[in-house]
BAPAVO-397913 format. One line per 3 residues: their letters; for each residue x, y, z of C-alpha. Coordinates in steps of 0.05 Angstrom, whole numbers, plus 32768, in hexadecimal, padded with zeros to 4 digits. Example, Ala and Ser with C-alpha at 12.3 -4.5 7.8 and 13.67 -1.06 7.14 Angstrom:
<pts>
AS	80F6,7FA6,809C ~ 8111,7FEB,808F
</pts>
This chain:
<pts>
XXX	8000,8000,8000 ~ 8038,803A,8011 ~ 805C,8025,7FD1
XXX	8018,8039,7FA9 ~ 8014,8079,7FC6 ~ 8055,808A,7FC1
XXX	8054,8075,7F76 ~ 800A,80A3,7F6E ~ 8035,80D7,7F97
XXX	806C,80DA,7F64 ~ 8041,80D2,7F26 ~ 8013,8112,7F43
XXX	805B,8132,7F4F ~ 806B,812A,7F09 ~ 8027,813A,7EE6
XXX	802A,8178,7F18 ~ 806C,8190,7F00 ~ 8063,8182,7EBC
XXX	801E,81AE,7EBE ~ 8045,81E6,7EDA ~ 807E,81E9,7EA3
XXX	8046,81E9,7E74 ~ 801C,8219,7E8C ~ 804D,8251,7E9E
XXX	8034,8276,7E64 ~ 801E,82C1,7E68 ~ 7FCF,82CB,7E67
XXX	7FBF,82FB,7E2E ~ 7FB0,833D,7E49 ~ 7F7B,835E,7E17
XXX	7F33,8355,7E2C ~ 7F09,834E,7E6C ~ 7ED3,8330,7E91
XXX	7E94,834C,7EAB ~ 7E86,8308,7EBC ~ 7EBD,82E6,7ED1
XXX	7EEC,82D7,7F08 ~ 7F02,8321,7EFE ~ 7EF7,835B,7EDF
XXX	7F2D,8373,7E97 ~ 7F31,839F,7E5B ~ 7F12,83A3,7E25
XXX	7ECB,8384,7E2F ~ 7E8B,83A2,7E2F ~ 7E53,83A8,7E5C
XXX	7E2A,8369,7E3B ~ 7DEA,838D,7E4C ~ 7DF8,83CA,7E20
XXX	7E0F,83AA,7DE3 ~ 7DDB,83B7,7DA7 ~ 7DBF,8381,7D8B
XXX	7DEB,838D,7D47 ~ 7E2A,8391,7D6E ~ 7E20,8345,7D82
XXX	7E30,832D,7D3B ~ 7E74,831A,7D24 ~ 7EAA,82EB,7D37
XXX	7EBD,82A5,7D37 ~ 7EBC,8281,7D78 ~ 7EFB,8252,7D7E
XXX	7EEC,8217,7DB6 ~ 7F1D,81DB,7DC4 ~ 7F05,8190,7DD0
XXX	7F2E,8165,7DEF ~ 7F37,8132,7DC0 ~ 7F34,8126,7D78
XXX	7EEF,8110,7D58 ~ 7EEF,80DD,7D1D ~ 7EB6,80E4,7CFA
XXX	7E7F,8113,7CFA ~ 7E41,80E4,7CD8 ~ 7E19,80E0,7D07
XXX	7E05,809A,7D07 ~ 7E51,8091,7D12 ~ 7E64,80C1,7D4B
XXX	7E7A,809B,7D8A ~ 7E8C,80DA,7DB7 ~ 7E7E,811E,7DDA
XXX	7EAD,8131,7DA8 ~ 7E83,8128,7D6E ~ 7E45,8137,7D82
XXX	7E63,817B,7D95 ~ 7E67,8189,7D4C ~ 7E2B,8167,7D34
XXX	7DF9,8188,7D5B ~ 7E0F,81D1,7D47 ~ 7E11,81B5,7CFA
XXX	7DCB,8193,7D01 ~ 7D8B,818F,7D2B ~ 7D68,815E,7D51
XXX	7D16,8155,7D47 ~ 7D08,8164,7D91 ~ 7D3F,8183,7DCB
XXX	7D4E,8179,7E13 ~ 7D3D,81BA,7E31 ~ 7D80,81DA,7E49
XXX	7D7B,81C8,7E8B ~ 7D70,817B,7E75 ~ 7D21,8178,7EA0
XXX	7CFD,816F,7E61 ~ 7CF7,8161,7E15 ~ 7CE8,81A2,7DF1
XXX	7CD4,81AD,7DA4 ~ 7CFF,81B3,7D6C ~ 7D06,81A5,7D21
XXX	7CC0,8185,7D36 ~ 7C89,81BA,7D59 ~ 7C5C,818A,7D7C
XXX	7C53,813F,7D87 ~ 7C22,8109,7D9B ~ 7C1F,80BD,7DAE
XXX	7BF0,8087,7DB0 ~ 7BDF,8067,7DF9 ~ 7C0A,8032,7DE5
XXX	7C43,8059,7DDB ~ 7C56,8033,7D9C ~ 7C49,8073,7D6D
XXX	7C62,80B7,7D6A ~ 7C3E,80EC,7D3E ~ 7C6F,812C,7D33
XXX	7C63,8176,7D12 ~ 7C9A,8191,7CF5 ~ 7CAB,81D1,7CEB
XXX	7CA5,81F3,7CA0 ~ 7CD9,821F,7CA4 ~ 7D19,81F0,7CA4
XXX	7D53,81EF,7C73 ~ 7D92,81CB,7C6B ~ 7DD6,81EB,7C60
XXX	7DE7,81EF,7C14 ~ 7E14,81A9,7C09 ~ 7E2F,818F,7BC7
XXX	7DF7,8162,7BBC ~ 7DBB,8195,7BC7 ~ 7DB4,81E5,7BD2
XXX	7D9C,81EC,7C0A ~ 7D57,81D7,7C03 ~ 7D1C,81D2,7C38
XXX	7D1B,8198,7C69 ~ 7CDE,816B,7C66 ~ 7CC0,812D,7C8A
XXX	7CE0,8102,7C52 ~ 7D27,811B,7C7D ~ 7D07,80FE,7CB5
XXX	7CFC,80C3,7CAB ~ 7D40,80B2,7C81 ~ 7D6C,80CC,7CAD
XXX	7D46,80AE,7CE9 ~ 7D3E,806F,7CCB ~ 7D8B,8068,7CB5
XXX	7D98,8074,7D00 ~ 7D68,803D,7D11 ~ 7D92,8010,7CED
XXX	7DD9,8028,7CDD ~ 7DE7,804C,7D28 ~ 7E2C,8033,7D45
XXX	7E0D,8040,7D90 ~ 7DC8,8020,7D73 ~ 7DA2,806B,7D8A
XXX	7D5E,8056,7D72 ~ 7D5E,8011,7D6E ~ 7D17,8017,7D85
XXX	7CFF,803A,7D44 ~ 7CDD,8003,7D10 ~ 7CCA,803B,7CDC
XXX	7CB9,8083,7CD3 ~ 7C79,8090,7CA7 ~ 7C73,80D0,7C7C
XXX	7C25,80F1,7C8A ~ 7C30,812A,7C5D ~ 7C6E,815C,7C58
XXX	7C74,8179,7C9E ~ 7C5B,813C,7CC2 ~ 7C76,80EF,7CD6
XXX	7C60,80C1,7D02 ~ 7C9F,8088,7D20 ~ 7C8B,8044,7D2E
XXX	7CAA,8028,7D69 ~ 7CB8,7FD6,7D6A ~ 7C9D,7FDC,7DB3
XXX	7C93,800C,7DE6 ~ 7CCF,8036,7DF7 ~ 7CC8,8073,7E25
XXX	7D0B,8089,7E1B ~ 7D06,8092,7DC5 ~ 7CF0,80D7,7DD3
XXX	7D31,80DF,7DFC ~ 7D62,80C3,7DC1 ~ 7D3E,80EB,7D90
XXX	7D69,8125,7DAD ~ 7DB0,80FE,7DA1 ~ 7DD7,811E,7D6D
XXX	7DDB,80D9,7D55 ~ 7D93,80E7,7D3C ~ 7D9A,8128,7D1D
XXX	7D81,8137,7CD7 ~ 7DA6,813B,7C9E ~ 7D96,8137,7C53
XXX	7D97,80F4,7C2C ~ 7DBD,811A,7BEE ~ 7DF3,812C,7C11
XXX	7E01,80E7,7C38 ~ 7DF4,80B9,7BF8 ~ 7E1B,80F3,7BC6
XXX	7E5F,80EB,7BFF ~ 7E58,80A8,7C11 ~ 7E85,8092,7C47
XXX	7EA1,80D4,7C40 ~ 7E5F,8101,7C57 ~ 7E7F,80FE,7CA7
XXX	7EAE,8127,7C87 ~ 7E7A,8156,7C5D ~ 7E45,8157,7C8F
XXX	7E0A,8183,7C7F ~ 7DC6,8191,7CAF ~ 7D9B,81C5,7CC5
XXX	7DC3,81E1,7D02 ~ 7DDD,822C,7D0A ~ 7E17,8217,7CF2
XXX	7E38,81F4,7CB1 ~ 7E74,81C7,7CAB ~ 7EA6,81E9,7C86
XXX	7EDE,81C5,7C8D ~ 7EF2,8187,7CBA ~ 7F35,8174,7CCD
XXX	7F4D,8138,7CF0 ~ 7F73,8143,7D22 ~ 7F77,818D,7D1F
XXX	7F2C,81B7,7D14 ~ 7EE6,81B0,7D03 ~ 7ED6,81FD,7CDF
XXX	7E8D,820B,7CDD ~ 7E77,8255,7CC5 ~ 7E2A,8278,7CCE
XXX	7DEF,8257,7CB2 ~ 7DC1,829A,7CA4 ~ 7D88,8271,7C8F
XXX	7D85,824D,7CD9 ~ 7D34,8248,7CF0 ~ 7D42,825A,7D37
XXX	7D6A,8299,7D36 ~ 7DA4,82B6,7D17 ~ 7DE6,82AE,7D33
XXX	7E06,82DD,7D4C ~ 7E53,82C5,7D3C ~ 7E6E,82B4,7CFA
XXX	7E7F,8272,7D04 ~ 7E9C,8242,7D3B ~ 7EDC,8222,7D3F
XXX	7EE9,81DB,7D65 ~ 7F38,81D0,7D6B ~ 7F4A,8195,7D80
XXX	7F86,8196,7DB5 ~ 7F8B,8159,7DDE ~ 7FBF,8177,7E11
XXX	7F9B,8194,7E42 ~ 7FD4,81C8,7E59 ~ 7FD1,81D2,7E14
XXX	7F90,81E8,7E0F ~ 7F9B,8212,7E51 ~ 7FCE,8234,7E35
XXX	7FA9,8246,7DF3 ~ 7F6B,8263,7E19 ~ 7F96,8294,7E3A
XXX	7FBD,82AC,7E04 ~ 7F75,82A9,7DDF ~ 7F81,827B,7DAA
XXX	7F3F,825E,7DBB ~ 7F06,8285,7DDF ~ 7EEA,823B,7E0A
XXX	7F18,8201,7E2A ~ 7EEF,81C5,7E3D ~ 7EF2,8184,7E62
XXX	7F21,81AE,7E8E ~ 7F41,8186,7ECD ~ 7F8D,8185,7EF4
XXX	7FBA,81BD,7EFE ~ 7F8C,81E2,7EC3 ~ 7F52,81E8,7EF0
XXX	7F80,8210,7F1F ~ 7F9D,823A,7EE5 ~ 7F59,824D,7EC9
XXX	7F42,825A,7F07 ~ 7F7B,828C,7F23 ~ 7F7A,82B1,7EE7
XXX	7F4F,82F1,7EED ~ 7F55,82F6,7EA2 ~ 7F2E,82B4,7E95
XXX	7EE7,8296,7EBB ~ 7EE2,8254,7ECA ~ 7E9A,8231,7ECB
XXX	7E8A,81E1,7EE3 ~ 7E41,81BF,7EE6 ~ 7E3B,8176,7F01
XXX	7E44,813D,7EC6 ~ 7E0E,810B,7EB6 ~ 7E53,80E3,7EB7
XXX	7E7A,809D,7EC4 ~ 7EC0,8090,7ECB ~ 7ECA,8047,7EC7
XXX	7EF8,800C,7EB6 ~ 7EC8,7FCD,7E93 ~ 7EE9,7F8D,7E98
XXX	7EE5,7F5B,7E5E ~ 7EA9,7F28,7E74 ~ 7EAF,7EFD,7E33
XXX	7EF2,7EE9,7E3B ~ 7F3A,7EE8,7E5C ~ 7F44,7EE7,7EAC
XXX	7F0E,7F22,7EBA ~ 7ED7,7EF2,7E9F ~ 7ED8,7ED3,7EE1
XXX	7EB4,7EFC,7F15 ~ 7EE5,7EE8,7F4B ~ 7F22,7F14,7F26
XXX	7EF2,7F4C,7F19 ~ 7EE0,7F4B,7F64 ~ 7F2E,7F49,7F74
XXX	7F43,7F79,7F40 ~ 7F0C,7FAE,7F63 ~ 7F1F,7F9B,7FAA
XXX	7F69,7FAA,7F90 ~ 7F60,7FEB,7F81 ~ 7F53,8027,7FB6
XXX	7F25,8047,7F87 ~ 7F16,8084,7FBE ~ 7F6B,8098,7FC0
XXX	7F69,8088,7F73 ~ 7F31,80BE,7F6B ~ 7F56,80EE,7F93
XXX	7FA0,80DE,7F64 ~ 7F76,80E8,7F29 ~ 7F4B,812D,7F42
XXX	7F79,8159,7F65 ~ 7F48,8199,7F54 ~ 7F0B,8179,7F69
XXX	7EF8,8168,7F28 ~ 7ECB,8127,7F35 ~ 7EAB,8106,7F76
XXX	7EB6,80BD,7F82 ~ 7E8B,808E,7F55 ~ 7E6B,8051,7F65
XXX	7E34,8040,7F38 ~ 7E2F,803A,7EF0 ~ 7DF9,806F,7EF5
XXX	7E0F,80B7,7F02 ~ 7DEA,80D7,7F40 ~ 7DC6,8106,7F13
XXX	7DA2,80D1,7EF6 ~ 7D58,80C4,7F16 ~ 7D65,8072,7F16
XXX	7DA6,807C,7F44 ~ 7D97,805A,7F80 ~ 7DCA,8075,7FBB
XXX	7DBE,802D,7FE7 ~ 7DDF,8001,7FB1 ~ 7E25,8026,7FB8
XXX	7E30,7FEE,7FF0 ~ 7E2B,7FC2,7FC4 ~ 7E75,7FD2,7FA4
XXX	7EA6,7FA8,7FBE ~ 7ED7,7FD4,7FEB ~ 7F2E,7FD6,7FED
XXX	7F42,7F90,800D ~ 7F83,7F89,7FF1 ~ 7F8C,7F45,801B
XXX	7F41,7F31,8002 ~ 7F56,7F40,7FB3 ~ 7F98,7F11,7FBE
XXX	7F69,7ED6,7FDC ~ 7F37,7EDC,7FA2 ~ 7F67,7EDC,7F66
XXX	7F8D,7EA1,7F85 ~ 7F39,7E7E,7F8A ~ 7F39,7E92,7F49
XXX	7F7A,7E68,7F2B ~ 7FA3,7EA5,7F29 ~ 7FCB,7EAE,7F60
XXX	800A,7EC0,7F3E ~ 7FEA,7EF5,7F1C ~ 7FDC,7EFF,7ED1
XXX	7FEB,7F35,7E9F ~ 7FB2,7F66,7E83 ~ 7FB5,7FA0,7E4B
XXX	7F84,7FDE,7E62 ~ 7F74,8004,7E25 ~ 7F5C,8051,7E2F
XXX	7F53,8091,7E08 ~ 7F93,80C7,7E09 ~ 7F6E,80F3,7E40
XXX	7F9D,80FF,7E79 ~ 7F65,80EB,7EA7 ~ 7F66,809F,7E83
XXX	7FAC,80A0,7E88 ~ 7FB0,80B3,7ECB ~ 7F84,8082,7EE3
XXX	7F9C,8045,7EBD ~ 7FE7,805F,7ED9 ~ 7FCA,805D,7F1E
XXX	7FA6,8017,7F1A ~ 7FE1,7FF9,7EF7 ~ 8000,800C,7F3E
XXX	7FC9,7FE9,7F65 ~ 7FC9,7FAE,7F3F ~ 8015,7F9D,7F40
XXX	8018,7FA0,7F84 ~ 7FDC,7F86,7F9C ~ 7FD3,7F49,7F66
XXX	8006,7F4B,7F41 ~ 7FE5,7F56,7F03 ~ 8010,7F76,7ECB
XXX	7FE8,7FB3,7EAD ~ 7FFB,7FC6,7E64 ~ 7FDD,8012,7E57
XXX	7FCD,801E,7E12 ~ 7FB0,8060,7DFC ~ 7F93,8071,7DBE
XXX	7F6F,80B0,7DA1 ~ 7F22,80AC,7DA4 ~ 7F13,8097,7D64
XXX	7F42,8054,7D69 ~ 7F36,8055,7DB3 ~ 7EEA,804B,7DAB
XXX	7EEC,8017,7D7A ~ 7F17,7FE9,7DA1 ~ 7EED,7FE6,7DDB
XXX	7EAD,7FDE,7DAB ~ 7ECD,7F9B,7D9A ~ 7ED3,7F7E,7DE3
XXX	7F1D,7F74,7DD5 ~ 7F39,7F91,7E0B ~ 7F40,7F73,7E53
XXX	7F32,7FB7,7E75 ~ 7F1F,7FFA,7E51 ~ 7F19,8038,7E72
XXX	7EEA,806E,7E5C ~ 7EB6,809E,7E6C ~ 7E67,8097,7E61
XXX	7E3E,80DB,7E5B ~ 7DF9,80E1,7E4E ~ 7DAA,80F0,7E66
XXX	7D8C,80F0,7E9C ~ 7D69,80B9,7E89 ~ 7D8A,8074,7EA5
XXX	7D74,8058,7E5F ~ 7DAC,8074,7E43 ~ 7DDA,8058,7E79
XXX	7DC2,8016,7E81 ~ 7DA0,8001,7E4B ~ 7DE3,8014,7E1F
XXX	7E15,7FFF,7E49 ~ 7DFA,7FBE,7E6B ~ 7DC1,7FA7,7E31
XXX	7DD6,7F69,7E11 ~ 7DB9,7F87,7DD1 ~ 7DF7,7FBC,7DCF
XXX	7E27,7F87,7DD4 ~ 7E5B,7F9F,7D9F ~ 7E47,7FEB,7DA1
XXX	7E77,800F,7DCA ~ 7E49,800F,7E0A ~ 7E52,7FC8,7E15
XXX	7E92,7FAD,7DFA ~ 7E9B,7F8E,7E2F ~ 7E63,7F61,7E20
XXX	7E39,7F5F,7E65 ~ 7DFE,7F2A,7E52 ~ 7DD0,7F1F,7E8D
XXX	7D85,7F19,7E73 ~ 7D6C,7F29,7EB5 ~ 7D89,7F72,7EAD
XXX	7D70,7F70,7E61 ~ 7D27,7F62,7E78 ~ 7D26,7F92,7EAC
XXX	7D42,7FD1,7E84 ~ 7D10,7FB6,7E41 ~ 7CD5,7FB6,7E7A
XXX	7CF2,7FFE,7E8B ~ 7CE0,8017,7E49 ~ 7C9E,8001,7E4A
XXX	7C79,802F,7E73 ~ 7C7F,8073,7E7B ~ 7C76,8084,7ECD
XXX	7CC0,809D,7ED8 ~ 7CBD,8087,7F1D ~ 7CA2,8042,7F09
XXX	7CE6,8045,7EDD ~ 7D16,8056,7F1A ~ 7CF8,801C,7F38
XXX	7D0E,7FE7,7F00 ~ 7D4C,8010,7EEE ~ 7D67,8005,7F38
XXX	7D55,7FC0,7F3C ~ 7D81,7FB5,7EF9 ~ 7DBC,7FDB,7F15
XXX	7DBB,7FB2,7F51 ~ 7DC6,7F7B,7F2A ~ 7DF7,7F9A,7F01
XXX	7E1E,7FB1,7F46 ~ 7E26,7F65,7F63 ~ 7E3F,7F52,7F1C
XXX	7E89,7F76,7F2A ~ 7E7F,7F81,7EDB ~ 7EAE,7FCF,7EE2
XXX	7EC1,7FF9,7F15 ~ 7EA1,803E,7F14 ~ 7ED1,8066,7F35
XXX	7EBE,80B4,7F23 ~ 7E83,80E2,7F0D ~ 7EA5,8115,7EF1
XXX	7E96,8165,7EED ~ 7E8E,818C,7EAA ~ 7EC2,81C9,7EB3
XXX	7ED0,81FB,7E7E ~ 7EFE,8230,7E7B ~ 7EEA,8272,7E54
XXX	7F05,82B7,7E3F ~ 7EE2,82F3,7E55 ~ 7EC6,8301,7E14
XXX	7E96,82C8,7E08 ~ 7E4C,82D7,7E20 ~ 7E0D,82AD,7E1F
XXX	7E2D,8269,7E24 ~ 7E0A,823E,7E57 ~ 7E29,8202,7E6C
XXX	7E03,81BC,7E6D ~ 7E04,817D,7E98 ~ 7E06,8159,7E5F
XXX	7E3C,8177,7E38 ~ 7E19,8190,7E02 ~ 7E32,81D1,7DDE
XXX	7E03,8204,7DCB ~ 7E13,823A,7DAA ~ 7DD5,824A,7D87
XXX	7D85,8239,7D95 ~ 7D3E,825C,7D98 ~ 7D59,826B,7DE2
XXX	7DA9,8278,7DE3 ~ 7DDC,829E,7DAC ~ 7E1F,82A2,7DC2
XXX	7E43,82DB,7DBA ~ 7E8D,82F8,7DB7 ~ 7E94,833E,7DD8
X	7ED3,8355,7DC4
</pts>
């Protein structure tokens, strides 16, 4: 035990000092903040700006790691949604505080008692972007129903797997035909996954329209690059309201002192998924503001349950009691960033149930060793943890690597990966352990149902194929009725289950912290991590 936190001491030394040579940087000096953690030149009183005086400017905003493909029935990540939803719209909303679904690209909706059918009224008014395949013509219900349908059955995170077929009433109206009753469709019909796009465009590009993507958003792709920027410019002939800036710039720098230092030398204007020493740096500088909601967020490690030593419940129990998940949390999160996980459920979510965090196994280092050696292992075993390239993951898997050496001898291998690659190796259950993130709704459907659903095995939720048709009956019952508390009820009972199966550890529901300059006004943050910059409500602005 000292020898692990003396090696988390040293590696926090390390990260610590490496933060501060890289952050030494001076904050640019021009501009201010009405706003902010202080008050600086240069910007205006927002309240006595004219109206004309908000237009102009492109907003430049950093994500944290590189998205691969911008299709939407391929996106896998925050990172592409991000994009997506400012390119194209949705046909109903979460309102922005996430209580209820709000309208849309469709006005008004109905059901039948059933709740098999879905009658929607769309709005006349709709255009897409101009594309090389059309010129910008109106949208009609014929876009509803192909690009919900090819989400039905071409989705890589299966988002409406519940849709049989959409039905064309006349040009503003559909109706969707649900295989059975499914209270959360009205929920996924907000993903980005399910936007609407135009069928010219994706059949003209082919595999290439992720790269070309065209909607009806605020905003239009104008140019994508991997690895470096996604460049998306005005779209004057958005329904809701014009935007106020010219365009919207998403860079994408995976170094997160990196990013620190380019927001205060304002090379970008926003610096998200924010955490470490960069927390501190944001938030000491009067020059900059620093904003943080609670996550509908998970931080856990799956272990393989189809094969290799972690398909025995005995080694996951002994790999969890091996670990001090508590001091990890605190190695990983020096600037409170996150609060100690135990569920798969964040605490946001109306199924969490707080009595089932007994339920996790706690740190019995002399417990772990007797297990594993019940288990055929006692001389230890070698494992290969795979995670994305945020220094979170890497943190983490450093930290556990630790724990399991000298607790089970276990050999960890880290490999890290960019999302893109990242996300399609856990999709294939390959890995023995994967570490990653899971942000959603508050809606445990989209929890549960696509992380432990024996229906998602192979979609990135479950790769690590948890099969247990007790669970699968529970969360299909879930869906059947509409009485959220009647929900809760069969939502906890599942994640009982899923608790006493040692399938992951849960270790951390992180916060959403962003770092600004003083010159952006009207963003408002989300628990969901959605980025708004435009809407019948909210139009971001730059005053400088």
């Amino acid at each position: 035990m000292k020898n692990i936190k003396r090696n988390i001491a040293l590696l926090l030394v390390l990260v610590f000092s490496l933060t501060l040579i890289a952050g030494c940087g001076d904050p640019d000096k021009k501009g201010g903040d009405t706003t902010g953690n202080g008050g600086s030149k240069g910007v205006k009183d927002p309240t006595t700006v004219a109206e004309e005086d908000k237009f102009g400017g492109v907003l430049k905003i950093a994500l944290s790691s590189t998205p691969k493909n911008l299709d939407p029935i391929l996106y896998t990540g925050v990172y592409e949604s991000n994009i997506i939803s400012n390119v194209c719209d949705t046909i109903v909303n979460y309102s922005q505080d996430l209580s209820e679904i709000v309208p849309n690209l469709a006005t008004e909706w109905t059901s039948n008692e059933a709740g098999t059918e879905y009658t929607f009224k769309l709005r006349n008014d709709v255009y897409f972007q101009k594309g090389k395949y059309q010129d910008g013509r109106q949208m009609t219900a014929e876009d509803i129903k192909y690009s919900l349908e090819r989400s039905a059955k071409e989705s890589s995170l299966n988002r409406l797997g519940m849709l049989e077929k959409i039905e064309v009433i006349n040009e503003f109206e559909v109706k969707a035909y649900l295989n059975e009753p499914n209270a959360a469709f009205l929920t996924a019909l907000t993903d980005a996954g399910n936007s609407i796009i135009p069928k010219e465009e994706v059949e003209g590009h082919g595999d290439k329209f992720g790269f070309n993507l065209a909607g009806t958003g605020p905003f239009a792709l104008e140019e994508f690059k991997i690895d470096q920027e996604a460049i998306l410019k005005r779209n004057d002939k958005y329904w809701a309201q014009k935007p106020y800036l010219d365009g919207i710039t998403f860079k994408f720098i995976t170094d997160r002192n990196q990013m620190t230092n380019a927001l205060r030398t304002r090379e970008i204007d926003i610096a998200t998924d924010l955490g470490g020493e960069s927390v501190k740096i944001v938030k000491d500088d009067k020059n900059l503001k620093l904003q943080e909601v609670p996550g509908l967020h998970v931080a856990y490690l799956y272990m393989n349950l189809m094969e290799g030593p972690t398909a025995d419940k005995k080694v996951r129990e002994a790999i969890i009691r091996a670990v001090d998940i508590d001091e990890m949390v605190k190695g990983i999160y020096q600037y409170d960033e996150a609060q100690r996980a135990y569920l798969a459920l964040p605490p946001g979510s109306w199924g969490y149930d707080e009595s089932l965090e007994d339920l996790v196994p706690s740190y019995d280092p002399e417990l772990a060793k007797k297990l594993l050696k019940e288990a055929g292992y006692e001389d230890g075993f070698s494992l290969n943890i795979y995670t994305s390239d945020a220094p979170a993951r890497v943190k983490m898997a450093t930290i556990l690597q630790g724990y399991l050496k000298e607790n089970l001898n276990i050999d960890l291998k880290i490999n890290t990966a960019e999302w893109g690659t990242f996300s399609e190796i856990a999709s294939k259950g390959k890995a023995d352990i994967y570490g990653m993130s899971w942000t959603w709704y508050p809606d445990p459907f989209f929890f549960l149902n696509k992380m432990f659903h024996s229906s998602e095995i192979g979609a990135l939720g479950n790769g690590q194929g948890f099969n247990n048709p007790e669970v699968d009956k529970l969360l299909d019952d879930a869906l059947k009725i509409t009485d959220q508390e009647e929900r809760a009820k069969l939502y906890k009972e599942a994640l009982k289950i899923i608790t006493e199966s040692y399938a992951r550890i849960d270790y951390s529901n992180e916060k959403v912290i962003y770092g600004f300059s003083p010159a952006v006004e009207g963003f408002q943050m989300r628990a969901d991590q959605k980025k708004i910059f435009v809407s019948e409500d909210i139009n971001v602005w730059l005053n400088d």
